[in-house]
C-alpha positions in Angstrom: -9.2 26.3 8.7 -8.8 24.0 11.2 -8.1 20.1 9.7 -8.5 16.8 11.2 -6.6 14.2 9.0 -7.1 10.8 9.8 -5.2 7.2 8.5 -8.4 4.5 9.3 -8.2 1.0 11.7 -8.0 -1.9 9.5 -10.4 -5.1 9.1 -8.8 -8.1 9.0 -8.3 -11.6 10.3 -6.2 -12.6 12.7 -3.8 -14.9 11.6 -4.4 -14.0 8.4 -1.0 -13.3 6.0 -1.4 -9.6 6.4 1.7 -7.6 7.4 2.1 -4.6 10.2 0.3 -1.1 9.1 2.6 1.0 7.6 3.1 5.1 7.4 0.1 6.5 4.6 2.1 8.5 2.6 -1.2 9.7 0.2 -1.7 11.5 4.1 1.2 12.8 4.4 1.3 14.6 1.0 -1.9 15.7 1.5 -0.7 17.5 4.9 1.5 18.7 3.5 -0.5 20.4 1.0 -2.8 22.1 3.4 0.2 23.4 5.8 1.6 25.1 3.1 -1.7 27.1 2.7 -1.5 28.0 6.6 -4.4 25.6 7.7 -4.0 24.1 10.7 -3.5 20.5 10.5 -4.1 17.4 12.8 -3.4 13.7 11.5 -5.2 10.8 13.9 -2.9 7.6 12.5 -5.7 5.1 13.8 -3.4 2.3 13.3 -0.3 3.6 14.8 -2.2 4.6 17.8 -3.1 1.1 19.4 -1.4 -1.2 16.4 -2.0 -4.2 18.7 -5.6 -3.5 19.6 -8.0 -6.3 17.5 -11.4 -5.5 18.2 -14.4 -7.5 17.4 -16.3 -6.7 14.2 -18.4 -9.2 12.5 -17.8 -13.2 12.1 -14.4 -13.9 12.3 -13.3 -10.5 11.5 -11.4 -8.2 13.8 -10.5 -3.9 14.0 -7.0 -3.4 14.1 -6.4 0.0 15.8 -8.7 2.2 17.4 -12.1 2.3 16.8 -14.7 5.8 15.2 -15.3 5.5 18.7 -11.9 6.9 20.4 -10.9 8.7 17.2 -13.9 10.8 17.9 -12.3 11.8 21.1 -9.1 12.8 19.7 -10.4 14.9 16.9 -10.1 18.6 18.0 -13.6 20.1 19.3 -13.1 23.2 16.8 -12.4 21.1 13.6 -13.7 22.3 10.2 -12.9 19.3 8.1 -12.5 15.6 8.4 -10.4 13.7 6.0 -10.3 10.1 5.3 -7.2 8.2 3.5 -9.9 5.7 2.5 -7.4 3.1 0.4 -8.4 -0.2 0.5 -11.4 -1.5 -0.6 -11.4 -4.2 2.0 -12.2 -1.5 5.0 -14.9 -0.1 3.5 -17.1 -1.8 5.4 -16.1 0.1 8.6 -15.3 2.9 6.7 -18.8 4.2 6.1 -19.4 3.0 9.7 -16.6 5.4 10.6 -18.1 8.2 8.5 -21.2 8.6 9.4 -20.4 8.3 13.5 -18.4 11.2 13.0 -20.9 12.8 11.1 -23.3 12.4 13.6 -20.1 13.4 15.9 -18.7 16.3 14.4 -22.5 18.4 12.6 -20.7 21.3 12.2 -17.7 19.5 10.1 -17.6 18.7 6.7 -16.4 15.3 5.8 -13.9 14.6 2.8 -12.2 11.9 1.5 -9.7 10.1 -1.0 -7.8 7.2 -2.0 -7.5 4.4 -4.8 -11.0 2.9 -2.7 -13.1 6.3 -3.4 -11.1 7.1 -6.8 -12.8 3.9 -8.5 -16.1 3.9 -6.7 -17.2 7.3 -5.3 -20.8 7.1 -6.1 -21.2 3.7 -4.3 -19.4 5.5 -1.4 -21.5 8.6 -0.9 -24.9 6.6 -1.8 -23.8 4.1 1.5 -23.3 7.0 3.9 -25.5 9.9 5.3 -22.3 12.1 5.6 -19.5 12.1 3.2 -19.8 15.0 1.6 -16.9 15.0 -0.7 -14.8 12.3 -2.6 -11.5 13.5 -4.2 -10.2 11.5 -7.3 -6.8 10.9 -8.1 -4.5 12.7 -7.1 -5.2 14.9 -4.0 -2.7 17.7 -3.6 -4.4 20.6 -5.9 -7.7 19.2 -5.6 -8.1 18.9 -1.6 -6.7 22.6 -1.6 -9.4 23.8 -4.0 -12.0 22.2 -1.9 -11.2 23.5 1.6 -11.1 26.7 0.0 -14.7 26.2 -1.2 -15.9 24.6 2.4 -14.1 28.0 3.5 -15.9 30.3 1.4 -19.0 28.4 0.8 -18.8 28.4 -2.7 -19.8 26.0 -5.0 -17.8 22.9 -5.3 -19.1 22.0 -9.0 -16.6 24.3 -10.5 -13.8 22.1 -9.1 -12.2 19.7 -11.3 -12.0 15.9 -9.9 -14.6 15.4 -7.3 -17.3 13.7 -6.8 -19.8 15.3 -4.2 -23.0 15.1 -2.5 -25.3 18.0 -4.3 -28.6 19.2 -2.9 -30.3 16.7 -4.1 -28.4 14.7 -1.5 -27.3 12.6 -4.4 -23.5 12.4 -6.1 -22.4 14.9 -8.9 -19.3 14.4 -10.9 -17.3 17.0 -12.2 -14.9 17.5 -14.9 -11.9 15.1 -14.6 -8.5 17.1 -13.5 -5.4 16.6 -15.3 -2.1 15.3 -13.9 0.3 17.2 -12.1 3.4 17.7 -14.5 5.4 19.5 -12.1 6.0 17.1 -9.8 8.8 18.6 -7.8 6.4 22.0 -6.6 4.2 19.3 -4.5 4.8 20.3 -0.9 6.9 17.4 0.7 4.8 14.7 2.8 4.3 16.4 6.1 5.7 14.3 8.2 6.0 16.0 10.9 2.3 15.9 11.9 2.8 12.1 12.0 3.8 9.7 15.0 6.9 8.8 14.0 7.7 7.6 17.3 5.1 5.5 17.4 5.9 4.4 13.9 9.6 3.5 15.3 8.6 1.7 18.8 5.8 -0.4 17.0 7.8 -1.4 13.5 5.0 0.3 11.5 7.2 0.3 8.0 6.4 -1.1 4.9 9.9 -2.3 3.9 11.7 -4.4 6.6 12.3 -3.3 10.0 15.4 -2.0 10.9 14.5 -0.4 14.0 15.4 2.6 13.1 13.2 5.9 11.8 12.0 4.9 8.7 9.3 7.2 6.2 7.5 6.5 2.8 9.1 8.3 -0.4 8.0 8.8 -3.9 10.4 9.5 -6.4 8.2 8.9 -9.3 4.2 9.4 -10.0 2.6 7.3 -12.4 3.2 4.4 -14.5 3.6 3.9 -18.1 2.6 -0.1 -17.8 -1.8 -1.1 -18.0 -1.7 -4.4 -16.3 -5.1 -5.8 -16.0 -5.0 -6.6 -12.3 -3.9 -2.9 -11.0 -5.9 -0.3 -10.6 -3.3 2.4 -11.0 -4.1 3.4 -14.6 -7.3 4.8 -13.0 -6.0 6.7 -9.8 -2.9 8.0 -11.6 -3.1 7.5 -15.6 -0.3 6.1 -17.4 1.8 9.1 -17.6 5.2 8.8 -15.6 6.5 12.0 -14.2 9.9 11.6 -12.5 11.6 14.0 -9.7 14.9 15.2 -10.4 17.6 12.9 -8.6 18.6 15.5 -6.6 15.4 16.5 -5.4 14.7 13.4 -3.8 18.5 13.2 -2.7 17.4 16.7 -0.9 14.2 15.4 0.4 15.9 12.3 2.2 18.6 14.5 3.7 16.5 17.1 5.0 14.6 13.9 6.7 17.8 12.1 7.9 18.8 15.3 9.6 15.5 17.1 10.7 14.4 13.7 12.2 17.0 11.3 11.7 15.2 9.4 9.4 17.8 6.5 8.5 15.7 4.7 6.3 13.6 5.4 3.3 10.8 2.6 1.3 9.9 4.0 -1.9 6.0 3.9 -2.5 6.2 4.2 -6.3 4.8 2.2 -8.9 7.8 1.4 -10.9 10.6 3.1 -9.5 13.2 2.0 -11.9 12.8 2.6 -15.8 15.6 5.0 -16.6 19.2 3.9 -16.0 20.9 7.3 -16.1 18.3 8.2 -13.6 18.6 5.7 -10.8 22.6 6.3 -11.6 22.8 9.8 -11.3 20.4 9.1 -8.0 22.6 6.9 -6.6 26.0 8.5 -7.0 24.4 11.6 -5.2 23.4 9.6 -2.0 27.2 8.5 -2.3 28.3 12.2 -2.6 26.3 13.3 -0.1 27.5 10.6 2.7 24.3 10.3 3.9 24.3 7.3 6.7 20.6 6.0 5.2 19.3 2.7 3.7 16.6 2.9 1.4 14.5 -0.6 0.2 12.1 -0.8 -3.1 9.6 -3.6 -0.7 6.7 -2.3 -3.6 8.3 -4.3 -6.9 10.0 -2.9 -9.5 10.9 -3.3 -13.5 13.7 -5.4 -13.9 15.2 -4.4 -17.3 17.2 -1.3 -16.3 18.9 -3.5 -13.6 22.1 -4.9 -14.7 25.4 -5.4 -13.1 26.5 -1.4 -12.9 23.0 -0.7 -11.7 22.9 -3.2 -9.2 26.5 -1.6 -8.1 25.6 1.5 -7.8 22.0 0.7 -5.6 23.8 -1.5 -3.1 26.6 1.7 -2.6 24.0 4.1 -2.0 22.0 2.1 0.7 19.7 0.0 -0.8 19.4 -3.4 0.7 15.7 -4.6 0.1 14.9 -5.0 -3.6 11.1 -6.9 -5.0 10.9 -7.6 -8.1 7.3 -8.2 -9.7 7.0 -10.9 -12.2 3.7 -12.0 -11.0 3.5 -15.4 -13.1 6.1 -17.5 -14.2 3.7 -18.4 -17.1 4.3 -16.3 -20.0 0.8 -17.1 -21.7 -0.5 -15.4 -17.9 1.5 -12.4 -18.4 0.1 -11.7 -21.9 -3.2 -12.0 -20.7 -2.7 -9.5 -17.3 -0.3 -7.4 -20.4 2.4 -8.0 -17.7 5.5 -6.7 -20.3 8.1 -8.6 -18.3 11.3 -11.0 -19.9 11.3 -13.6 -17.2 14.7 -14.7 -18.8 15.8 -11.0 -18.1 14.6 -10.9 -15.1 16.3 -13.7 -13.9 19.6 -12.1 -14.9 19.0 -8.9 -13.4 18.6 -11.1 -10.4 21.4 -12.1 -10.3 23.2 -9.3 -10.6 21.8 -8.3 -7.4 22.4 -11.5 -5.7 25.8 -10.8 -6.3 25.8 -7.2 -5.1 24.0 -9.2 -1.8 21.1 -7.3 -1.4 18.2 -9.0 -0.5 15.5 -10.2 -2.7 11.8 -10.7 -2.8 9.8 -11.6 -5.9 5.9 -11.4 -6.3 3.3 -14.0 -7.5 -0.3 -13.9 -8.1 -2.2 -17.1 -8.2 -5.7 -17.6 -9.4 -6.2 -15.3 -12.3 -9.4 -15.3 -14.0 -8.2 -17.9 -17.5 -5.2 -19.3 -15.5 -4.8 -23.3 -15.9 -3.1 -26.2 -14.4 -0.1 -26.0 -16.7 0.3 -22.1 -15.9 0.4 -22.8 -12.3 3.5 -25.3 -12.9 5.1 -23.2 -15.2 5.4 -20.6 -12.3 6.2 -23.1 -9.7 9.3 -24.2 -11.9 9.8 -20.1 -12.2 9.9 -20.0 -8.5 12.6 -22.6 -8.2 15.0 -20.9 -10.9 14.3 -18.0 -8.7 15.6 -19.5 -6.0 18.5 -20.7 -7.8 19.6 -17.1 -8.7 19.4 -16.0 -5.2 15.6 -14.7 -4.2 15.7 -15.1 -0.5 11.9 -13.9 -0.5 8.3 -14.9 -2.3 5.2 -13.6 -1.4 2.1 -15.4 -3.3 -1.4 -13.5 -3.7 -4.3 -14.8 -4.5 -5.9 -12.7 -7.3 -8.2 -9.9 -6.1 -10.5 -7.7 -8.2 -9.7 -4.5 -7.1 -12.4 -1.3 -8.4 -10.9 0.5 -11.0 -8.8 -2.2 -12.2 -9.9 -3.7 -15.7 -10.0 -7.2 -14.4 -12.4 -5.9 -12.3 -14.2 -4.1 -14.7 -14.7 -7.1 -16.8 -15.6 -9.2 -13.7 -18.4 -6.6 -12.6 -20.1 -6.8 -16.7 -20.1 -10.8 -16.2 -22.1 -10.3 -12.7 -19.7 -11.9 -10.5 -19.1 -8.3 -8.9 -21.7 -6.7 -6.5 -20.3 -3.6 -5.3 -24.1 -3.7 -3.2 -23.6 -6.9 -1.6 -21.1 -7.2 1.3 -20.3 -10.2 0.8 -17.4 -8.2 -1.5 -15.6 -6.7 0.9 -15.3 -9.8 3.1 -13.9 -11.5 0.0 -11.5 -9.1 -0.2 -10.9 -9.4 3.7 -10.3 -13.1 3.2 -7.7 -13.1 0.2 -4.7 -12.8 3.0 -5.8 -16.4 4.4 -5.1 -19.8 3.1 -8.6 -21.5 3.7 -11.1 -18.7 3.3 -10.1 -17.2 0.4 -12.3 -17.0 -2.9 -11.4 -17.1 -6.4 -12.6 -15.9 -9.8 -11.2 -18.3 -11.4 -13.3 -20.9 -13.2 -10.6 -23.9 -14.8 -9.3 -24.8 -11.1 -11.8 -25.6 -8.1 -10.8 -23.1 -4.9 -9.4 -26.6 -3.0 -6.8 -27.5 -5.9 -6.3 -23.2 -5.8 -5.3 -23.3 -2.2 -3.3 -26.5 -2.5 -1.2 -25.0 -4.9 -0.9 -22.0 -2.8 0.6 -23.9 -0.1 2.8 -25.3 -2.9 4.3 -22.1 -4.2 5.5 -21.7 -0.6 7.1 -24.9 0.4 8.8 -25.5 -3.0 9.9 -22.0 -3.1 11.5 -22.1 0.4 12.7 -26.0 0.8 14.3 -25.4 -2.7 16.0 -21.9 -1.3 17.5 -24.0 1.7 18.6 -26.6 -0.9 20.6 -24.2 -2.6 21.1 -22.0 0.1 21.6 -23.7 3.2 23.1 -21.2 5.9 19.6 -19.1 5.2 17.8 -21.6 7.3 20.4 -20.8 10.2 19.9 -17.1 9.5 16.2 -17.3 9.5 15.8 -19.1 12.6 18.0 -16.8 14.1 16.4 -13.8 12.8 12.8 -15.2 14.1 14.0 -15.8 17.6 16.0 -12.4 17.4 13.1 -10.6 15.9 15.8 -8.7 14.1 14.5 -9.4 10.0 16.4 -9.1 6.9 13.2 -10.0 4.6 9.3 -9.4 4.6 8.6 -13.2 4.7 10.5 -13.5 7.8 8.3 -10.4 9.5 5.4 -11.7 8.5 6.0 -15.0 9.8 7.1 -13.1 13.2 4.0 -11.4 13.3 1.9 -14.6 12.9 3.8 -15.9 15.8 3.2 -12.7 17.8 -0.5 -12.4 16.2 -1.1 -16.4 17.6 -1.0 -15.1 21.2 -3.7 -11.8 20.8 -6.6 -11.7 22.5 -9.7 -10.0 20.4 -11.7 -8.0 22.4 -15.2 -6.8 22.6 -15.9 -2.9 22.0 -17.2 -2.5 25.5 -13.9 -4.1 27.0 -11.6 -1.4 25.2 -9.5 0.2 28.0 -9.6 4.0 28.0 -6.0 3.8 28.3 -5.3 1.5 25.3 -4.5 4.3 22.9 -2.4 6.6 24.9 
């Protein structure tokens, strides 16, 4: 069958603290899947195609990328079936704009789609559109084979495990839930070369840190054995942690580096670290192997497995970007998100990979639903002995229920959650900004919230130049260079480039903008 693939535009405000797009590697497995049964396969990466385009949408919120509009014109004549990477809650609200113009677009294709967004709420999805016809839960590879095979055949999609479709009643059906796949390693590789990689290299499109160079997703591990409260991972992929042999990923980034010269790898996965021997026995094979590559964990990681030989060996194989995920400096917070993290340990295992110099971001979360005053300090103090052990990087979040996470959950039985009002997603859209952003939190008022947002920031970074003073030099230089060693310094030099845009109407879209 002929296959239209497509990574969705963005909603988002401007100068909001959102970083670039970056490479869907759900997609790309997902390609890859359906290559390897001989369809024929096209991937639109709306995004990558006009990554500086911001478009008009509603209030004060802007499309970044192309718009249903000129994806529509991309989209072979001939195609079969449209699928959606629908991952983030936050673009719904063009998604089902998006879904039902192609609908209208494409009669004689069927529309499919997955991704954590549908996974948690695929009822609400097909209910608010006129032409989705199925939404695949979980994980995609087995199950988007098994329903192109159906469209194909025109058999009856109930018998397939983990879907949720529209039945003749034009209403939603949910089958059977599927079960994991164990054997990770038969997955088809990401397809990645169906995707602009060009594109993804003139245009910094990376997750980790740019260093101008062909850079690609990679998962080495599926699953994770942690249930925090705030991540809605135990519902797209269970708790069950299936792990790729070293040398299968080893073989997966040299077939890369060499088909494509891929030079640098971000690893996707939840935790990627748990198992010493593992990340050993990876390591020392990139060494063998001589591959020329860097590789960066810019997702967060556990941090009990890293100690001094660990950090050794992760520095010697290429890895120079490292994120560690405390997410509160407060251990009574951590209890209550079951965050099971040893800040003490954490801060050693820091500093073992201070010492190996690799560069180091840590993750924070503010605003959690039960979070007071004296929790906020305690992770403001956290941040500074961070800083002491050599973090050159802090990212602070404002807490956002996302569906399928049991923070969410909870927040949806209280009322405080309507999935039906839009006024949701624009909440969502907002928690990247430091003056629109909304809280669930009911001990702190949202001014006091934002204030000690602002705070996390400046005593995290004015102590870091305290202690650290030639990283003010380095920044400064990095900025004006536009050559980055960390994410805060991208995302501060794509404010700067993000302050000069100019957002433009739908009708004043140039034909030419996405060529």
């Amino acid at each position: 069958m002929k296959i239209c693939l497509i990574n969705p535009p963005r909603l988002m405000k401007p100068m909001s603290a959102t970083m670039k797009p970056s490479p869907s590697l759900g997609l790309a497995f997902i390609a890859g899947a359906l290559k390897r049964e001989g369809h024929t396969v096209q991937v639109i990466d709306s995004l990558a195609e006009a990554p500086n385009q911001y478009i008009e949408f509603k209030n004060d919120i802007v499309l970044n990328g192309i718009t249903e509009v000129e994806i529509a014109k991309l989209i072979h004549p001939d195609t079969q079936v449209i699928g959606l990477s629908l991952m983030f809650s936050g673009n719904w609200l063009h998604n089902r704009i998006m879904i039902d113009y192609l609908g209208n677009a494409f009669p004689n294709a069927t529309i499919i789609a997955g991704g954590e967004h549908l996974t948690a709420a695929p009822e609400m999805c097909i209910e608010q559109t006129a032409h989705l016809k199925v939404c695949i839960r979980g994980e995609g590879e087995e199950t988007v084979v098994e329903v192109v095979r159906a469209i194909e055949s025109g058999s009856d999609l109930s018998a397939i495990q983990g879907i949720v479709y529209r039945n003749e009643e034009n209403v939603p059906a949910r089958t059977e839930e599927r079960k994991r796949i164990k054997e990770v390693e038969e997955v088809a590789w990401p397809a990645w070369e169906l995707f602009p990689l060009d594109k993804y290299k003139k245009h910094g499109i990376i997750y980790g840190v740019d260093r101008d160079v062909y850079s690609v997703p990679l998962m080495a591990t599926r699953g994770c054995p942690y249930q925090c409260t705030f991540c809605s991972s135990p519902q797209m992929w269970g708790t069950r942690y299936f792990m790729r042999s070293p040398q299968d990923v080893v073989n997966e980034m040299e077939y890369f580096h060499e088909t494509f010269d891929v030079r640098n790898f971000d690893f996707y996965d939840l935790t990627a670290i748990i198992k010493k021997p593992w990340i050993i026995e990876f390591a020392q094979e990139v060494i063998k192997r001589k591959l020329e590559i860097t590789w960066q964990i810019p997702a967060g990681t556990r941090s009990e497995v890293i100690d001094q030989e660990v950090a050794h060996y992760l520095y010697a194989s290429g890895c120079r970007n490292i994120t560690y995920a405390p997410e509160s400096g407060s251990v009574e917070i951590l209890k209550l998100i079951k965050k099971k993290v040893s800040l003490p340990k954490m801060l050693q295992s820091i500093s073992y990979s201070t010492k190996e110099k690799m560069n180091i971001k840590i993750n924070v979360i503010i605003g959690f639903p039960g979070e007071k005053h004296k929790n906020i300090w305690q992770t403001m103090w956290f941040l500074v002995k961070a800083s002491w052990y050599g973090v050159n990087d802090m990212a602070p979040s404002v807490f956002s229920p996302y569906p399928g996470s049991e923070l969410f959950e909870m927040l949806l039985k209280q009322g405080k959650i309507d999935m039906n009002d839009d006024a949701y997603f624009y909440q969502i859209i907002y928690v990247d900004t430091f003056f629109n952003n909304f809280f669930y939190n009911t001990h702190i008022n949202k001014y006091m919230l934002r204030f000690y947002l602002m705070s996390y920031l400046l005593i995290f970074y004015a102590s870091n130049f305290i202690f650290h003073p030639s990283r003010l030099i380095k920044t400064v230089k990095n900025l004006w260079t536009s050559r980055y060693d960390s994410r805060a310094e991208m995302a501060l030099g794509e404010l700067i480039k993000r302050s000069k845009i100019k957002v433009i109407q739908r009708e004043e879209i140039p034909a030419e903008s996405f060529a």
